[in-house]
Structures are given as C-alpha cells and as structure tokens.
LUMTIZA-296736 format. One record per residue: y, x negated, z of N, C-alpha, C in turn; residue in three letters. Coordinates in steps of 0.02 Angstrom, whole numbers, plus 50000, padded with zeros to 5 digits. Layout:
REM LUMTIZA-296736
YXZYXZYXZALA/...
This chain:
REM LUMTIZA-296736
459435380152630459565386652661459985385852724UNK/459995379852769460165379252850461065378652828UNK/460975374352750461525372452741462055378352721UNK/461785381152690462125388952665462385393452728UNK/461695394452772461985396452829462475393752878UNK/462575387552877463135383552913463615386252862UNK/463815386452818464365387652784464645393652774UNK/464135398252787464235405652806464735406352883UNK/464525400752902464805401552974465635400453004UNK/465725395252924466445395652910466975399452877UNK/467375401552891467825407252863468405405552843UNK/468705408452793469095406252752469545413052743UNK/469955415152771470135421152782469775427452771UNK/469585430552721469255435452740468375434852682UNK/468425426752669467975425352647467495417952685UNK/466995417852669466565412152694466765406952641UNK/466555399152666466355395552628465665393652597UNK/465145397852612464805395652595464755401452519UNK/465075408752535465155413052489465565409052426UNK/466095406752445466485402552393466005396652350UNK/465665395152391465285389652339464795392352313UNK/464455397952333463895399652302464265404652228UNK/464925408052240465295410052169465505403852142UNK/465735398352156465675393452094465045392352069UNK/464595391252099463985389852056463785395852026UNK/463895400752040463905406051996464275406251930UNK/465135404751944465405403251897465205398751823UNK/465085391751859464775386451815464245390651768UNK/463875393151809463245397151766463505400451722UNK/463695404951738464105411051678464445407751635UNK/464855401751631464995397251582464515394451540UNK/464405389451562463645390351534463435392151465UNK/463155400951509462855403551471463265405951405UNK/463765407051431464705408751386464495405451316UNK/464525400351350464385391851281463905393951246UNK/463205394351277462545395551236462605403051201UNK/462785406051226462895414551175463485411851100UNK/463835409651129464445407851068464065404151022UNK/463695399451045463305394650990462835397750956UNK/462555403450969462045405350956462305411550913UNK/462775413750935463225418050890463565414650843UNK/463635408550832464075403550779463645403650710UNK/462855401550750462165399350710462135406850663UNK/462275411550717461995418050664462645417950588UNK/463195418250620463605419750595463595414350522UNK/463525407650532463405403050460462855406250422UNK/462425407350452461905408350395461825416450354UNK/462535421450380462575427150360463075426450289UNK/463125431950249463715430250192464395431850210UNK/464455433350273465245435250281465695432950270UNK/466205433850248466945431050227466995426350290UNK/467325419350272467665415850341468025419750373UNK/468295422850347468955427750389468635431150451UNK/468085435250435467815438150473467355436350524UNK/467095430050498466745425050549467255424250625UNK/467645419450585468155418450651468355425150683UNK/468585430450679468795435350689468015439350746UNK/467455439550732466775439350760466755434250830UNK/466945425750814466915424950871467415425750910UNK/468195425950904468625427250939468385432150979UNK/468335437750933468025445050989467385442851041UNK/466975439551018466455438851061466695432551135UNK/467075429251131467335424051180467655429151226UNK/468185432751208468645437751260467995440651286UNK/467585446851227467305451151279466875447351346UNK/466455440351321466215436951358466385435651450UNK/466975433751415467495431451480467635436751524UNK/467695443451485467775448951529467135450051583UNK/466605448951546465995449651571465955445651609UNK/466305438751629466165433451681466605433751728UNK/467175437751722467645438551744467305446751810UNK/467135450251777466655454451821466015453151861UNK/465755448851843465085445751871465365440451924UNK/465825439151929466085432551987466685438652032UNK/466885441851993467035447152053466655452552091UNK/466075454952088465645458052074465235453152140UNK/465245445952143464735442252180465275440852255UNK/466075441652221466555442452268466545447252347UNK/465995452452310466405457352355466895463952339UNK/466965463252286467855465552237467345471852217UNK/467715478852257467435484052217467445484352131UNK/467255486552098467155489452027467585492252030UNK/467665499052049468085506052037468785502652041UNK/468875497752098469655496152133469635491652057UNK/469315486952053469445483751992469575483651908UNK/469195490051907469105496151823470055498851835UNK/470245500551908470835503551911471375497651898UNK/471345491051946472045487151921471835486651860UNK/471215482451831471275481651766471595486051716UNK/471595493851735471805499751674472435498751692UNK/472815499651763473325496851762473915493351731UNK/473445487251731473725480251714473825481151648UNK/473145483451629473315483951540473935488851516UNK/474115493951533474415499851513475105495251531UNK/475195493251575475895487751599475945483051535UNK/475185480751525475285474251474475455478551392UNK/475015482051402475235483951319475915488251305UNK/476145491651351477125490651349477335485851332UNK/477215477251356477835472551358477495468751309UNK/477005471451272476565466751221476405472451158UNK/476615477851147476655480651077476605476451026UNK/477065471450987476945466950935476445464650950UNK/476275461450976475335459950983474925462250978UNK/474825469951003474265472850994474275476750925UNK/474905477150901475025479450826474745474450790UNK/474975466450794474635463550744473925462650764UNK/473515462550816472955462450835472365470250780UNK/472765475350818472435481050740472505480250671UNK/473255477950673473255477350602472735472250585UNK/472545465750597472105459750588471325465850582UNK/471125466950618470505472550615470735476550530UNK/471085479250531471415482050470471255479550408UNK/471415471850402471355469050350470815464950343UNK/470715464650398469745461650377469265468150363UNK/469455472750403469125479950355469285481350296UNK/469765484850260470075481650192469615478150166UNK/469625471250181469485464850147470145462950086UNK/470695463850075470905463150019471095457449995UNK/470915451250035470765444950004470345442250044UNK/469945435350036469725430950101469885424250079UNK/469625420150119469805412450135469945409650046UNK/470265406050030470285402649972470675406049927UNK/470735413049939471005415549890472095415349879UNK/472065415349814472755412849815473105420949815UNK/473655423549874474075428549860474835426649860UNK/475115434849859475785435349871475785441449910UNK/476215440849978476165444250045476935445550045UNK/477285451650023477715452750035478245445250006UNK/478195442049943478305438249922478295432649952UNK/478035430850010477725424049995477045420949983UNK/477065415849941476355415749895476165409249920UNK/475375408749928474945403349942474185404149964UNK/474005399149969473335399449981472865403650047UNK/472655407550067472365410850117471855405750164UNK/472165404950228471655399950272471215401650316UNK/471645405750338471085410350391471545415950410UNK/471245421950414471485428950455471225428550524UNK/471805426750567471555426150632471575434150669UNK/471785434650741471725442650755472375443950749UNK/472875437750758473595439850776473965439350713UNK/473855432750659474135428950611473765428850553UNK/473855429850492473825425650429473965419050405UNK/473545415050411473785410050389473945407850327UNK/474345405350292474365401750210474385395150223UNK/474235393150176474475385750153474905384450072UNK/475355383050095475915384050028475955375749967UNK/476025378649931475875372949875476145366949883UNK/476675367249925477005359849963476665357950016UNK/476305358050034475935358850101475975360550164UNK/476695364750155476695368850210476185374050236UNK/476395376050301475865379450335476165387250346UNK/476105392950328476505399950349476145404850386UNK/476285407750442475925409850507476125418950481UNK/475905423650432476305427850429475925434350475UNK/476205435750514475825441850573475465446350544UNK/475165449950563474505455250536474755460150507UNK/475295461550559475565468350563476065468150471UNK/476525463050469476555462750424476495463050344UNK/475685460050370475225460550313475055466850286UNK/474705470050342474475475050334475155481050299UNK/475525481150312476185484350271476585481050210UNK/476455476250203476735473550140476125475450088UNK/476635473550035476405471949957475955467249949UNK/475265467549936474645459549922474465461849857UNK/474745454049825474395455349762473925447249768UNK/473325449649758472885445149747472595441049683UNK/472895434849666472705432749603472195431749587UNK/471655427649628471105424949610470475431249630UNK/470785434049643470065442249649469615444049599UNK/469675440749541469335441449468469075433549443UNK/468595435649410468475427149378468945425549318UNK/469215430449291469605430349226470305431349250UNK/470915429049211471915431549233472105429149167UNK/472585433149163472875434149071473365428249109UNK/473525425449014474015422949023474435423248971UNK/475115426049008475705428448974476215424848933UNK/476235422748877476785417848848477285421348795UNK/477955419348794478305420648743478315414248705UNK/478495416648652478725411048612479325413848530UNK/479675407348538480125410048490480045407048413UNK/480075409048346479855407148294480515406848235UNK/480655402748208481095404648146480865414848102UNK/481545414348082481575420548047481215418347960UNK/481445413347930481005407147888480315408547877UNK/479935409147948479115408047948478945415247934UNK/478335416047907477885420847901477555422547983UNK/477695430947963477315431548048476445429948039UNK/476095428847988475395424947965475355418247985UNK/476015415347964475955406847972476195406848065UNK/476435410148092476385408548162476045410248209UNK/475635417248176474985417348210474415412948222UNK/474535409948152473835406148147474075399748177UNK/474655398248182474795392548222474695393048317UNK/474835397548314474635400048384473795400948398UNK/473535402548363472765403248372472415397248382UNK/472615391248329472335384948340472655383348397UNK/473135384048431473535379448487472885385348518UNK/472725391248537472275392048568471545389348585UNK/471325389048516470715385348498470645378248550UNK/471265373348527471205367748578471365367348625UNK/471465373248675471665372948716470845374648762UNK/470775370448840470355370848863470315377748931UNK/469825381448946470015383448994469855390448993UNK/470105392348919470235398848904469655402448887UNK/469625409548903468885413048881468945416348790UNK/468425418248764468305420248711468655427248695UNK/468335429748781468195439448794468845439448834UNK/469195444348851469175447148788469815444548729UNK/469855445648670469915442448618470915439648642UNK/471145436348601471755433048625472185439448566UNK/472845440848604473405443248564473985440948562UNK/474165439248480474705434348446475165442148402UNK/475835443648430476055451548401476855448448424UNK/477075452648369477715449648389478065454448429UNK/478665453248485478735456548545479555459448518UNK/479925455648488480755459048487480935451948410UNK/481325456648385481875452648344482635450548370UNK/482745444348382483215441348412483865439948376UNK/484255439248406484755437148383484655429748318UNK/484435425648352484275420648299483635419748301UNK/483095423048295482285418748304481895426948321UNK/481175427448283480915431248323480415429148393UNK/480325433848421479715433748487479365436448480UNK/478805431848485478155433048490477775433348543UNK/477305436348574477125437548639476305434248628UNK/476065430848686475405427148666474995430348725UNK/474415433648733474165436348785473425433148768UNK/473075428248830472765425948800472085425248888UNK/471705428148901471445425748976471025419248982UNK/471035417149042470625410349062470465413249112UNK/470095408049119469635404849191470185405049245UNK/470045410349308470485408449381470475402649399UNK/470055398349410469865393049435470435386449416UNK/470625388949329470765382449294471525387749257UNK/471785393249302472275397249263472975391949238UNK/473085390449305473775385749293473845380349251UNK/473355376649251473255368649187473265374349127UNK/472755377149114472645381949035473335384649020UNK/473785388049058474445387949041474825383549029UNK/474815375749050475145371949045474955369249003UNK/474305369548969474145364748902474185369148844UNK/474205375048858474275380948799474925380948789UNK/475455379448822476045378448789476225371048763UNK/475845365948795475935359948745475615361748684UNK/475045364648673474925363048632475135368948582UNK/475395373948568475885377348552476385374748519UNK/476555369748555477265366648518476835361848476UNK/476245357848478475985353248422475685357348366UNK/475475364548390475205367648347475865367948273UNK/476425370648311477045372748245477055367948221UNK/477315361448234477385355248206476885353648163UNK/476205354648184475525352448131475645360348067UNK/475935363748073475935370348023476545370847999UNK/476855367848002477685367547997478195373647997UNK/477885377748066478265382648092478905380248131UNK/479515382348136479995379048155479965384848225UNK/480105379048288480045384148354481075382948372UNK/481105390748397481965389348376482055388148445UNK/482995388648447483385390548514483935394148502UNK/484115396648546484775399748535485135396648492UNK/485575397448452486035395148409486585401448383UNK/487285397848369487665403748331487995400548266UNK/487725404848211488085401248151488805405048145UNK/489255399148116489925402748122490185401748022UNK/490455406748009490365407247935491115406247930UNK/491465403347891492075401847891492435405347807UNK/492845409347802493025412847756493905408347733UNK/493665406647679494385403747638494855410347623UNK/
C-alpha cells in the first residue's frame, strides 16, 4: 500500500505512476480473462454441431467484441469519460466505415452466407466460376483450395452475389455421358452393352434406375446419352471407370464405338 502511495506521488503529466501500473495490472488481467472466455467458448463451440464455417466466424466475433470490452475497462480505470469515449469511438467509426466500405460489405456479406448456409467446410463448389474445395468462410474471405493446390481468397461480398452451385450438397450426382455407336449396331445390342459396363462399374447407385436412350442421329454414328447417379463421395473415379469400362463393354459385345469419318463415293 506505502508503495502505491509513493507512486501516486509521482506524476506523469496528467497521470500518476502509480495509476499507470495499477492499469497494467489491470490490463494483464483482462487479458487473461480474454484467453479463458475464448477457450471456454472454443470448448462449447467443438462439442456443438455447427458447421466449421460458423465456428470460426463465432470466435472471430467473440475476440473483437472482447477486446472492445477491455479496451473500455482499462479506459474506464483511466479516468477517460464514457460519453467522451461512446462519442470519438462513433466518430471514428463513421470516418472508418467511409474509407473501409469493401470491408464492411464483405464483413455482412460473410454473416450473409453463413446465414444462408449454402455450402460449408469440405464441400466442393463453383463461385462465380471458380471451382474448389471450401476451407473456411472467414468474416472478410472465402477460402478454396483448388485441385492444384492452390489457395483462392474469394471476398464475401462477392460470394454472396455470384452464382454457387454446390456439388457435393446431396449424397447422390448424376452422371452425364455421351457416347457414339455404329449405325450397324442394334440400339438393343448397345444398350445392353452399356448396362454391363454399368454393372462393373464401382461406385454407382441402383436408385434411381440408370438411362441408356439414344440422344441425336449423326452424321456418321448415332448418340447415345448414359444418365447414370453415384456416390458424391466417389463421383469423379465412377465417371472415369464408367467410361473405361464402356469402351471394354463394346469390344466384349462387338458394338463398334465410332469417330467422325467421311466416306467419299467416287462415280465412274
């Protein structure tokens, strides 16, 4: 106490030193406690079902408002009226959000799309055409991760106004194939060649049922259109083995799979 009062006794322009040290140890405290609320807000937040997106987005908000709160409690122990301080702060802000519009646009928009929800973490989109993996919706940014392993930062605001088409939002995704057939084959014999290339193909669901129909008559070959759904999880391989095995299927049925060609008829 003798010591506090000696330090009271020193002045520091229009403050003491002993006032100054007793707001750092104030400070320290309010940190602190900063830490233990965030952790304790972390703990709640794992064991709830919320989207990652919104987790992070939860504590971001809770760290600022925090700080604000420590930021008033160490001015507040200052000396620093409230009212004078409620005023620069409204101030300051109304100054800041003029020269900071894109920010606070993508900041709502981010609120926007975690309300929404129209994808979360893991899920694979396309954002105004660019496509990749969803990492986190921060307040300001979208993150992707792109199939090369790039990293794409696309702003909220953005988001929130573009086109999202979300692939993996379903447990089931069709998959779309053409294929071309001799004029030769029976449209029977290339169905059924197509059905077994389905059959061995892994991946694919039962429900709902697969469609083998033919789509246009070509110049040299018809098209056939294969509509057939899988598993999200396993969409891309099931396409890629449904067309290998497509082509082993004709060969094992002796459907001839064409290409363009032009026959030229020569008249004596």
């Amino acid at each position: 106490m003798k010591l506090f009062e000696t330090l009271d006794e020193i002045h520091l322009g229009g403050l003491t030193l002993g006032l100054l040290l007793s707001t750092a140890v104030l400070l320290v405290i309010c940190v602190a406690v900063r830490r233990l609320i965030l952790k304790l807000v972390s703990k709640a937040l794992e064991k709830s079902r919320l989207d990652g997106s919104i987790k992070g987005f939860i504590k971001s908000a809770a760290g600022v408002a925090l700080w604000v709160f420590v930021i008033l409690i160490v001015a507040d122990k200052l000396g620093i009226p409230m009212t004078s301080l409620v005023a620069v702060v409204s101030v300051a802000s109304l100054a800041l959000s003029l020269s900071v519009q894109n920010i606070l646009t993508n900041l709502f928009s981010g609120m926007t799309v975690l309300g929404t929800h129209p994808f979360g973490e893991g899920d694979w989109v396309d954002i105004g055409g660019t496509a990749g993996t969803v990492q986190k919706v921060g307040l300001f940014y979208t993150i992707l991760k792109m199939p090369d392993g790039r990293e794409v930062h696309i702003p909220n605001a953005t988001v929130a106004d573009s086109k999202v088409e979300n692939f993996t939002a379903h447990e089931t995704r069709r998959i779309d194939i053409d294929v071309a057939a001799s004029y030769d084959d029976s449209i029977e014999a290339v169905r059924a060649a197509v059905i077994s290339a389905i059959h061995m193909t892994e991946g694919l669901v039962p429900e709902p049922g697969p469609i083998v129909a033919v789509k246009e008559y070509g110049d040299s070959a018809i098209t056939y259109m294969v509509l057939v759904w899988a598993e999200t999880s396993c969409w891309f391989n099931a396409k890629c083995a449904l067309m290998e095995n497509i082509r082993a299927a004709f060969e094992e049925h002796g459907v001839q799979m064409t290409y363009p060609h032009l026959n030229v008829h020569v008249d004596k």
